[in-house]
Structures are given as C-alpha cells and as structure tokens.
C-alpha positions in Angstrom: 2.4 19.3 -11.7 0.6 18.6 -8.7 -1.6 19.9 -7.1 -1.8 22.9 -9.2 -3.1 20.7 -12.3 -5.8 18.9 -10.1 -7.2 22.4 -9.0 -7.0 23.8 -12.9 -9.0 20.6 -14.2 -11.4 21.3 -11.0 -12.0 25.2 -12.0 -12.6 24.4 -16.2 -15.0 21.6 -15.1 -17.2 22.8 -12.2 -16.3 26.4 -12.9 -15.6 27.3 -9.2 -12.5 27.2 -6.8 -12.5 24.4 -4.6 -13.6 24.3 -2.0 -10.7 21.2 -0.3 -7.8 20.5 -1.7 -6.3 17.2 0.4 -2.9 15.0 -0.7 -3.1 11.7 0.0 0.2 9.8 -0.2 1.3 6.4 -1.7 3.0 3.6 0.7 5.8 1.6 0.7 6.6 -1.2 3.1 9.6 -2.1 4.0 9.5 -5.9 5.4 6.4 -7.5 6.7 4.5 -8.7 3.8 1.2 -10.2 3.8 1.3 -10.0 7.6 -1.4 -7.8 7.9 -4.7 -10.0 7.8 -2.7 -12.5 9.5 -2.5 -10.7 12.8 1.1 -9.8 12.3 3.3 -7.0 11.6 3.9 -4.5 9.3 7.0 -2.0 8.4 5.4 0.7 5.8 5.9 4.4 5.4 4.1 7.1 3.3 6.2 8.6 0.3 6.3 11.5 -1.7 3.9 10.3 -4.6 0.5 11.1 -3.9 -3.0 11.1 -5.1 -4.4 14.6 -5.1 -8.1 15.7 -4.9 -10.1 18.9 -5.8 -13.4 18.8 -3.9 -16.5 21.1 -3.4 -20.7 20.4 -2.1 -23.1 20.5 -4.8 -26.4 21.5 -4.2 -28.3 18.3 -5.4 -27.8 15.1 -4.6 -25.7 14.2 -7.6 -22.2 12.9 -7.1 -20.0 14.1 -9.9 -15.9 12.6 -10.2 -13.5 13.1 -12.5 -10.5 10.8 -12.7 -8.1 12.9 -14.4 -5.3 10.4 -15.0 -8.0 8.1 -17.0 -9.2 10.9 -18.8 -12.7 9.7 -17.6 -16.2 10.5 -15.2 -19.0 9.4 -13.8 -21.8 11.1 -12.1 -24.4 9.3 -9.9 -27.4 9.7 -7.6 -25.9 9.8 -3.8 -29.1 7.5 -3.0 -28.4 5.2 -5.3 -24.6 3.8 -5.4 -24.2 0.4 -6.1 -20.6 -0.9 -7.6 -19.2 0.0 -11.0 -18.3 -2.6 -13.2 -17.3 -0.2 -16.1 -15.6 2.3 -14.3 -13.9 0.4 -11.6 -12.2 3.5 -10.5 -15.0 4.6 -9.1 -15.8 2.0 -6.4 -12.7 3.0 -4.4 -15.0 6.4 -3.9 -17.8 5.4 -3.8 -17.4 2.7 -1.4 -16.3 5.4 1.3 -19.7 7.0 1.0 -21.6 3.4 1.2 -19.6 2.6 4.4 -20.7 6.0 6.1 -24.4 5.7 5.0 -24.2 2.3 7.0 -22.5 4.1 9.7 -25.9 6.5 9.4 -24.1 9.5 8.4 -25.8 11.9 5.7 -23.6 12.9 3.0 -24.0 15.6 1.0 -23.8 16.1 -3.3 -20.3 16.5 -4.7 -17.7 17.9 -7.3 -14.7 15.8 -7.8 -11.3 15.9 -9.3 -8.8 13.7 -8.4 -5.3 12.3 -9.8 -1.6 12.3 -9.1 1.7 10.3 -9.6 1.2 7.0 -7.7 2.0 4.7 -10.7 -1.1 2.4 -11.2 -0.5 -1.2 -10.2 3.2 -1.1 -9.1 2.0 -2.1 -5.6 2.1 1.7 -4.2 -1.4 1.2 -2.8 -2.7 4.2 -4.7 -6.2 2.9 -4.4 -5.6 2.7 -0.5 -4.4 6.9 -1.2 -7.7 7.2 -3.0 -9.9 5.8 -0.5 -7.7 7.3 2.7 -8.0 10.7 0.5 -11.4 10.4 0.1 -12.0 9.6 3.7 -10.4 12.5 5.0 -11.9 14.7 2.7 -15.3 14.0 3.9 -14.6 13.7 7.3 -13.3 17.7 6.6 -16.1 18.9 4.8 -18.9 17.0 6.6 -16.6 17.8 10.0 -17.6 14.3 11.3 -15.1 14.1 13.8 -13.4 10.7 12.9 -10.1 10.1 13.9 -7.1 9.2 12.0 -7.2 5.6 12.7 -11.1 5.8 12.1 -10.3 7.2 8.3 -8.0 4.5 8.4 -10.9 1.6 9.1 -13.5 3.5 6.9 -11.1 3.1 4.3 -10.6 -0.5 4.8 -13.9 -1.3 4.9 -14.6 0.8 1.8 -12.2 -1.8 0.0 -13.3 -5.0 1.9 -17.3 -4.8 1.5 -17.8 -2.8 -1.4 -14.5 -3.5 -3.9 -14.5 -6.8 -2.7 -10.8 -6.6 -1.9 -10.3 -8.7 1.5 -6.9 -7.0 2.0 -5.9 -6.2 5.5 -5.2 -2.7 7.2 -1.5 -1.6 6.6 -2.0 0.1 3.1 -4.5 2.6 4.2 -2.5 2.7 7.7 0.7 4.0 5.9 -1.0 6.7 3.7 -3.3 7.9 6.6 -0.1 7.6 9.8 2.9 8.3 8.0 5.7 10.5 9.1 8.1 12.5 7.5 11.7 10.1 7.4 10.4 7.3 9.4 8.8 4.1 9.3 6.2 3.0 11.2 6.2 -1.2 13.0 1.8 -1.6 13.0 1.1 -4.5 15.2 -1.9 -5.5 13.2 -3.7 -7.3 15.9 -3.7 -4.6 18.6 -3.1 -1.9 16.4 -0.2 -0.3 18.2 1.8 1.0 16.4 5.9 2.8 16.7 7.9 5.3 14.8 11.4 4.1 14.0 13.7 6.8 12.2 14.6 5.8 8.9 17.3 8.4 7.5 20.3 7.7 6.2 23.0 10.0 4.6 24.8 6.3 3.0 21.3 4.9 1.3 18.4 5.7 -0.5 14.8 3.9 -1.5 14.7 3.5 -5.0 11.3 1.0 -6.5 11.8 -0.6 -10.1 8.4 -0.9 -11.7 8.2 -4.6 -13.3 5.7 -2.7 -15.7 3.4 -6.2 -14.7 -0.1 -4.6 -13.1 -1.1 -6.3 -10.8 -4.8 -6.8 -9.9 -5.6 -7.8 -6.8 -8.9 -8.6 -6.7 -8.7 -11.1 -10.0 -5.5 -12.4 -8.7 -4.8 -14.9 -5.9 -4.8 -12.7 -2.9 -7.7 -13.7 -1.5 -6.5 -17.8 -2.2 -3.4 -16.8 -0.3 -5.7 -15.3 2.7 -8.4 -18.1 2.7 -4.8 -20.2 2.3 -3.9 -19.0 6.0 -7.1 -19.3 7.5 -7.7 -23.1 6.3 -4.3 -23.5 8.5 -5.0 -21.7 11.1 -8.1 -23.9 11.4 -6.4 -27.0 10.9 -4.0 -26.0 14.1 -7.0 -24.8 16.0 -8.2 -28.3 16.9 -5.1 -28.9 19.0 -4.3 -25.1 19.4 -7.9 -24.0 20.8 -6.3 -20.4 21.7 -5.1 -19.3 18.1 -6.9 -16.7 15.9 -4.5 -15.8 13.5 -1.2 -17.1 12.4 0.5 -14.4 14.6 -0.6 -16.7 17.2 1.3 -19.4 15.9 5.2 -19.7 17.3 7.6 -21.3 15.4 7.7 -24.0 17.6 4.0 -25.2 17.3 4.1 -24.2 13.8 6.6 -27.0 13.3 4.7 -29.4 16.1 1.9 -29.1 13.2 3.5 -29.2 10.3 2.2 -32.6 9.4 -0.8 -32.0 9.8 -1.2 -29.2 7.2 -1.3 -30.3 3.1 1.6 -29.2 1.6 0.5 -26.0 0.0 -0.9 -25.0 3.2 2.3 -25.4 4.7 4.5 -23.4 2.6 2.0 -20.2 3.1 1.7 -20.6 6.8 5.5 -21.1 7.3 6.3 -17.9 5.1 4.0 -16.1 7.3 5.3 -16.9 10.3 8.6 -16.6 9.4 7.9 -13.0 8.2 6.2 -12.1 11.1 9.6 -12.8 13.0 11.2 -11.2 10.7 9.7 -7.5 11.2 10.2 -7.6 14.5 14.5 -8.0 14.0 14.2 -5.6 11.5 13.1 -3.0 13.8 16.3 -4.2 16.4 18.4 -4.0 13.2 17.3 -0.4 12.4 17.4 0.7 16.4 21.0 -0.4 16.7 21.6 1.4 12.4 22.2 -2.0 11.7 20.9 -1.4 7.7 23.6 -4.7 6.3 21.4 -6.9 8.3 18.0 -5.0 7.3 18.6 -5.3 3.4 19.9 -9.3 4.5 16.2 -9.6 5.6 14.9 -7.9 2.3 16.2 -10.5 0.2 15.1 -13.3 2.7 11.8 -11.9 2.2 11.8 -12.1 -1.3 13.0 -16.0 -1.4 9.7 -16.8 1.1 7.6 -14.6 -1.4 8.9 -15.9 -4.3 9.1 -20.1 -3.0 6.9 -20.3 -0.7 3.9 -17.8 -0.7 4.3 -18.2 -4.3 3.1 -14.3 -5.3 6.2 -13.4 -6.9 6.2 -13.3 -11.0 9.7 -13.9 -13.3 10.1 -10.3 -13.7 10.3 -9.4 -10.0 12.5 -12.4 -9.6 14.8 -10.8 -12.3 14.9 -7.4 -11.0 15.9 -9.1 -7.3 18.8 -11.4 -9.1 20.3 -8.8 -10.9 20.4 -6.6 -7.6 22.6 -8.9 -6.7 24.6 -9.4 -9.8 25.2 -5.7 -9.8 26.9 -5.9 -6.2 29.2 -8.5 -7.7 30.3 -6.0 -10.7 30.1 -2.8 -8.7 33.3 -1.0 -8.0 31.3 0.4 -4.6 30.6 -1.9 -1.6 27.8 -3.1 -0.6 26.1 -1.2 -3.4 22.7 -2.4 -2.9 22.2 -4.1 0.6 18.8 -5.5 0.6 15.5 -5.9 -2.6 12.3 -7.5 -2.6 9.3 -7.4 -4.5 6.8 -5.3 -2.9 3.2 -5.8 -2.5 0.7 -7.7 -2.4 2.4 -9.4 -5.8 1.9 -10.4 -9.3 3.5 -7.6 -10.3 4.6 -4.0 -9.0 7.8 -2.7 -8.0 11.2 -4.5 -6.3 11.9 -2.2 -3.6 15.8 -1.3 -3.2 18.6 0.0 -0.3 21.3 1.1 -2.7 23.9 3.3 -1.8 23.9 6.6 -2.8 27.3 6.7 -4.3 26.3 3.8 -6.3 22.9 5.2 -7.4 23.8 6.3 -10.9 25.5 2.8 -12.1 22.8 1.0 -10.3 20.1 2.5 -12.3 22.0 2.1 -15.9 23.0 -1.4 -15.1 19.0 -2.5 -13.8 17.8 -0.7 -17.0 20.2 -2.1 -19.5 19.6 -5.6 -18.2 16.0 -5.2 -17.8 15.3 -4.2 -21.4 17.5 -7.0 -23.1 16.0 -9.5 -21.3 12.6 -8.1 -21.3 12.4 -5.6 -24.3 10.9 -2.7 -22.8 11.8 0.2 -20.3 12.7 -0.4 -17.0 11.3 2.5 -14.9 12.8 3.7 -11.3 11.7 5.9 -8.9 13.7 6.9 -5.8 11.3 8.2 -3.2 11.8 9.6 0.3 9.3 9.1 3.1 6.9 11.6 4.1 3.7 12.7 6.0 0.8 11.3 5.4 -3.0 12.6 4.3 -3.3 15.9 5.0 -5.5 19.1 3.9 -3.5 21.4 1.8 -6.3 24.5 1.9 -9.5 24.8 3.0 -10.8 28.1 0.7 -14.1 28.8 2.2 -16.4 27.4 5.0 -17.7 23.8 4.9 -21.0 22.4 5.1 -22.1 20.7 8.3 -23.5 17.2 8.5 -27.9 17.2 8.6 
C-alpha cells in the first residue's frame, strides 16, 4: 500500500508529482527501558513499519499537510506556527520547522502528504518516525547539511520544546540509525553507539498490541522522569559527582537507599537495575546467548510492572500468558523472553518466540486475549530494518535563502 498510496493522495491533492518521497521507520527496543533521559542505555532497532511522506515547495509561504491515515489537514502561515490544540498531529511537524527557525534556518512553503502502517499508540514511536521523517525531508530539500545524528536532535527537540513531550533520545535514534538485522546498544550520555547482529534462523519478533493508546504527554511520563531527577538530587548531596542515575552504581544506590521516600526508591532502583541490564544483554547476544536475553525480557517487565509502575493489566496479561503458553506448548522454549514495550500505559508486549511455535503462539495469545478482554488481539511480527531514508528524489530541490 505504501508508498504508492502516499504519492496517489499527493498527485489528486496538490496535482503534481512529488517532488521527495522519504520512509521513515517505526522502532522497537529490545531491553533498556526508560534509560534514555536517565543517562543510560538503550537496545532499539528500526522495523519494517514506517511512516511515509510525499513532499514538494510551494511558492508562498503557506504550509499545507495532509494526514492521510486521520482523514484530516491543516494549512498554516510558515511565519506564524504556534502549537495545535485541535489537530495534535500536526505539532510533531510543525515543531521540526519551529526548531530550525530558532536554529536561523529559512524554510521554505510546503505540500504535504504523509501516512503509513506504524499502529498509533502501540508504543512504535510513530510520532518519533514522523518528526525523524520530517527532519530528513527538509534537511534534503533545503540541502542543510545536518547530519544523521543532527536529524536525530532536531527531532528530539521538536518533541521536547514544542509537543511538550520531555522524552529522551532513543526513539528518534532508532528510526534515524537503524540497520538492516541488527540492534543498535546507544549509550545515552555519550552518544556512542554499537551494532550488534540480531538474526536468528530459531526466533522471530512478534509485538501484541494491548489495543490501550497510550498518550504520553497526559500520562505519567514526565512524573516518572521528574521521579528520577528528585533522586538523583537527593543522592547529590553526598554524591556531588552524579548527573544522572547512570551515575549511580548499585552499590551507592543501596548506600542511599534510606534516604530516598519510598516511591522515589522503587523508580531509581528499576532504573539502575535496567541500566545493568542492557549492558548483559549485549554479552548475551555476542556469545548467541538469546535463553538468557528473553530471561532479561521478562525481568524487565516485573521492574516495569512493580516498580516503575507504567505497566497496565492488559500488558501484564499478555506477559503471563506468554508464559502459560510455554507451559502448554508441545515446542520448547516456545517463547523465551516478553515485556511491555514503551514508554507504557498501553502499546504492545514485545515477544522472542520460536518460529516453529509461531502459529500456536498466535491462536493461543488471541483466544485468551479476547475471552478475557472481549475484543481482538492484534499481532504483528516485524523484522529489523534500515532506517530514514529518501526513496526518490524526482526533480531538483530548492536551496536554502
């Protein structure tokens, strides 16, 4: 359907070709969750769901988008964006142009079609993919000459000052670094980052969508962030050198512990804990060790679930029966590892199940899914993939003023 449908809407709207057509992937993570604005590290890849846009200048000053998957559009002044509150879709695009006007970069009118198959709200990041996309598209047709990891911190900014999202960097990370059948470890703090190979012929990704949306910015992800920093804070005054929480060992943590009210505690200690946790990952997938990678999976789920508290019943259910299914599965070690994924309160459980065990796995997760939550279960297996990237350029581009 994509990106031939994206291009079709394009032509009938704006009655031209156009001019870029860029794909801008989805993200999974693997392990290493809410690590990212704590310093620490992350474990994501790109996948093969994408947002897709359908670009070309204007010659006024008028920015015109079309989202095609809401069926809706907007068209405003380029000297005049200020935040949607009715068409929230919109910020994630216009927030990329705000951060380049600080930057003092002249931007130019523009047509706008954009949609694709990142399920909204199943914690896929497909408003990172839309503000990555969106990035990359303009640093193309303006030819600014940002890097990837600039897109990358254009994008985040775009979500921190103008959608008000105070997420960290790994979403738009994933969709901008990704590589075809590997992960990527992002240290979060210094910004290096590794490829890992992640190809198996035994297992395969497959995401169940809770069908809860999650949205972040009215949920408590900024609590659980402002959470970490009041700890961090509290540890400072007899730990002058800590930042972050990836500053933080285990062995001070626990030094501290009684210092820190309760609630305080439980995030910090989840944090830390999953910060450690990456980093065997990574030994476990070096040495093809995947038994003790999905063994951390669930681990990270409990921590999620108990202590960061960001974890809702469905998720919880979908993790359980992952394991219930391994008890009543004729193959073993059916599924090795599941966690929700995401920043939480809704999404997707991610999944290692074997491929041999792939077709009972997804009957059993749907049948016990809908009797105990009377509607669809929906599954996607995905495969990891390369990330944003210009699919065809059709005609020259206009240059920066």
């Amino acid at each position: 359907m994509y990106p031939q449908t994206v291009i079709e809407h394009y032509q009938t709207i704006f009655g031209e070709e156009p001019t870029i057509v860029v794909r801008a992937p989805g993200r999974i993570n693997l392990i290493g969750e809410h690590t990212d604005y704590n310093g620490g590290y992350v474990l994501p890849a790109a996948i093969d769901k994408a947002i897709w846009f359908a670009a070309g200048p204007r010659q006024d000053t008028r920015l015109s988008f079309f989202a095609l998957d809401l069926a809706d559009n907007i068209e405003v002044d380029l000297h005049q964006i200020r935040q949607q509150a009715h068409k929230t879709w919109a910020n994630y695009l216009l927030g990329v142009i705000s951060e380049l006007h600080k930057d003092g970069l002249k931007t130019e009118g523009l047509n706008l079609v954009f949609g694709g198959d990142v399920p909204l709200g199943a914690g896929l990041s497909s408003s990172a993919a839309v503000e990555s996309g969106m990035g990359h598209l303009l640093n193309e047709m303006l030819h600014i000459g940002f890097s990837k990891m600039d897109i990358v911190q254009l994008a985040q900014r775009a979500e921190n000052n103008f959608v008000g999202m105070q997420c960290g960097i790994m979403d738009m990370f994933a969709s901008v670094m990704g590589k075809k059948k590997h992960v990527v470890r992002l240290d979060c703090r210094s910004l290096e980052y590794e490829y890992f190979p992640f190809e198996t012929n035994e297992y395969t990704i497959v995401l169940c969508n809770s069908g809860v949306k999650h949205a972040l910015v009215d949920s408590e992800y900024n609590v659980r962030r402002q959470e970490a920093e009041q700890g961090v804070a509290i540890m400072k005054e007899q730990l002058p050198g800590i930042k972050t929480l990836r500053d933080v060992s285990p062995e001070q943590f626990e030094q501290q512990a009684h210092r820190l009210p309760e609630v305080v505690y439980r995030r910090c200690k989840y944090v830390i804990q999953e910060i450690r946790r990456v980093e065997v990952a990574c030994e476990a997938l070096k040495s093809g060790d995947l038994v003790t990678f999905g063994q951390l999976m669930y681990q990270t789920h409990e921590g999620l679930q108990h202590d960061y508290e960001v974890s809702c019943p469905e998720l919880d259910f979908l993790v359980d029966c992952t394991r219930e299914f391994n008890r009543v599965s004729s193959v073993p070690q059916a599924v090795l590892g599941s966690r929700m994924m995401g920043g939480g309160f809704g999404g997707c459980s991610i999944n290692l199940v074997r491929k041999t065990a792939l077709s009972g796995f997804l009957t059993y997760m749907k049948a016990a899914f809908e009797a105990n939550w009377n509607r669809e279960l929906v599954c996607h297996e995905v495969n990891l993939t390369d990330g944003v990237a210009t699919v065809h350029i059709t005609e020259p581009i206009l240059q920066p003023k």
